[in-house]
C-alpha positions, 0 to 999 in steps of 0.5 A: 417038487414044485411045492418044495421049490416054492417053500425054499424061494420063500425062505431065501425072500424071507431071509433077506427082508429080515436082513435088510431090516436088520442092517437099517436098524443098526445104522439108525442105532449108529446114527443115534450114537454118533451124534450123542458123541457130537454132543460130547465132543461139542460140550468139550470144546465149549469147555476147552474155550471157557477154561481159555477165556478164564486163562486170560482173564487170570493173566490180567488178573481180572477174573471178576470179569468171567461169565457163564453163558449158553451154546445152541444149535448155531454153535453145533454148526460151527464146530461142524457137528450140526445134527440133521435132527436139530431143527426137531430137538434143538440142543442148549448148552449150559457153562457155568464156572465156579472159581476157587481160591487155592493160595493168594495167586492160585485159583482152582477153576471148574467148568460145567458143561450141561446139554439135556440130561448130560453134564460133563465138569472139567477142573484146572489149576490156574495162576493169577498175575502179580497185580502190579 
């Protein structure tokens, strides 16, 4: 009787060792995932701000003066996507533009946003002003 005793409280250990290892893994798994989508979300809005910046220029019709330029971990910060493991593997963002020409006043604009081995593109049509 007490053998059986001790084999189903050993069961009941068991099962709940696996189980707590069970549910730390999966929110590492999460944790992992949410953050590759941080990095997504930030690579969008870093593109969001060059297709804005390019707007601009194009509204002055000055596109000539569109530059590329690189996002880090301070950027993460301020869009408040900072990674704990950031310190560990610092991420850079590549931007890269590429404009164009459509007609005389209409330029096609693509925007590249490139972060470890990801890379997500983002094209609009954009109108020059009438230089006057």
């Amino acid at each position: 009787m007490n053998q059986r005793g001790f084999m189903l409280l050993s069961t009941v250990f068991l099962t709940l060792i696996l189980s707590f290892t069970a549910i730390m893994a999966l929110q590492a798994m999460t944790r992992v995932q949410n953050g590759d989508q941080s990095l997504k979300l930030h690579a969008i809005n870093l593109a969001n701000e060059q297709l804005a910046m390019v707007e601009s220029l194009a509204a002055q019709n000055n596109l000539s003066a569109v530059k590329n330029f690189n996002g880090d971990n301070a950027d993460l910060k301020s869009y408040g996507l900072y990674n704990v493991n950031a310190d560990k593997t610092p991420v850079e963002f590549q931007v890269t533009t590429h404009i164009d020409a459509v007609t005389e006043n209409l330029r096609e604009v693509e925007v590249t946003v490139t972060w470890n081995d990801a890379e997500i593109k983002f094209k609009k049509l954009v109108r020059i002003a009438d230089g006057e």
